[in-house]
C-alpha positions as CSV (number, residue, x, y, z in Angstrom):
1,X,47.6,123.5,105.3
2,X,50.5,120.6,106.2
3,X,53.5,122.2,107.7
4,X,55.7,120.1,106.1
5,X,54.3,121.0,102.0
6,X,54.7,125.1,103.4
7,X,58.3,124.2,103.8
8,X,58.7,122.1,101.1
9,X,57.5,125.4,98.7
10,X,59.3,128.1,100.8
11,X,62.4,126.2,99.9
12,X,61.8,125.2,96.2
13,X,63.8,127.2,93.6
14,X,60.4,129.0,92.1
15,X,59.8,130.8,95.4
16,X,63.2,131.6,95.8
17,X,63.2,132.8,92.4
18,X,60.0,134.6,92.9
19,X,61.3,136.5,96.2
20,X,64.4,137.4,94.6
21,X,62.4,138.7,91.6
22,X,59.7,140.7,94.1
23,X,63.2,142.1,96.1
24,X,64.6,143.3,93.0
25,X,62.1,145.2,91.6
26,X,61.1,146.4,94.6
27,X,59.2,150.1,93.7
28,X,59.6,149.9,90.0
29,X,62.1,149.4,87.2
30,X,63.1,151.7,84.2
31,X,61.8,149.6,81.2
32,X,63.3,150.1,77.4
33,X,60.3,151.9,75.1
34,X,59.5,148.4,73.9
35,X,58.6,147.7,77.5
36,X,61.7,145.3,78.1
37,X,64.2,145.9,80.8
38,X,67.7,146.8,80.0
39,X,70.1,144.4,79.1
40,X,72.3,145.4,82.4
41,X,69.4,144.5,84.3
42,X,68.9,141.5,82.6
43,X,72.6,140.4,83.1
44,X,72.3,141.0,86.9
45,X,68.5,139.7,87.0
46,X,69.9,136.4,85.5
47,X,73.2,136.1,87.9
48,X,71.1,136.5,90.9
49,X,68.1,133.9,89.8
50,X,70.4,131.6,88.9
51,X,68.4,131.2,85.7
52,X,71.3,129.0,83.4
53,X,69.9,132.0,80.5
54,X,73.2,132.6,78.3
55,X,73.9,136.2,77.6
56,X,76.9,136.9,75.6
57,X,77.3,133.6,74.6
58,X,80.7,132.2,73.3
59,X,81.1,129.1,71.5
60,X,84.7,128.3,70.8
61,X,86.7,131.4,69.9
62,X,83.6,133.4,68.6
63,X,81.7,135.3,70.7
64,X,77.7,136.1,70.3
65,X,77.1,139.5,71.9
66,X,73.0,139.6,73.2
67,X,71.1,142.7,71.4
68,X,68.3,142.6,73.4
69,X,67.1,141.4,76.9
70,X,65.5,137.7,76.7
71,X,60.9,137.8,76.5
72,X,61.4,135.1,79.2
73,X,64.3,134.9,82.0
74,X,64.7,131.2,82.6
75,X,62.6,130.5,79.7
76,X,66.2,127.9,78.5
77,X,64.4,125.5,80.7
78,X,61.0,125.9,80.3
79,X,58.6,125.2,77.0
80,X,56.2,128.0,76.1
81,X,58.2,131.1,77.1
C-alpha cells in the first residue's frame, strides 16, 4: 500500500478517535443494565475524543442536565447514529 495514504489515515481524526476509544476500554468496561455506559464515562469518553457531543447543555441561563449517556458518541456530526 502507498506510504503516503498509511500516513494520511494514521493521522486522520477517525483513527485517532478509534485508538483513543480501543486505549480506553482497554479489558472491559462496566455497562448500565440497559447495556449503555455510565454517564461519567460518557463525559470523559467525549472530553478525550474530542467529539463536540453536548452533555449538560446550557442555553442562556437554563441548564439541561443529560439523563442518560448518548446511543452514538459523536453521532452531533454524523447522520444515522
Amino acid at each position: 500500500m502507498d506510504e503516503s495514504v498509511v500516513a494520511a489515515a494514521g493521522a486522520s481524526d477517525v483513527v485517532r478517535q478509534l485508538r483513543e476509544f480501543t486505549e480506553w476500554v482497554g479489558g472491559g468496561r462496566k455497562l448500565t443494565q440497559t447495556g449503555r455506559i455510565t454517564m461519567v464515562d460518557a463525559r470523559m469518553l467525549v472530553e478525550r475524543l474530542g467529539t463536540g457531543d453536548r452533555i449538560d447543555e446550557r442555553i442562556g441561563t437554563r441548564a439541561f442536565k443529560t439523563t442518560e449517556p448518548p446511543t452514538c458518541i459523536g453521532g452531533a456530526r454524523r447522520r444515522g447514529c
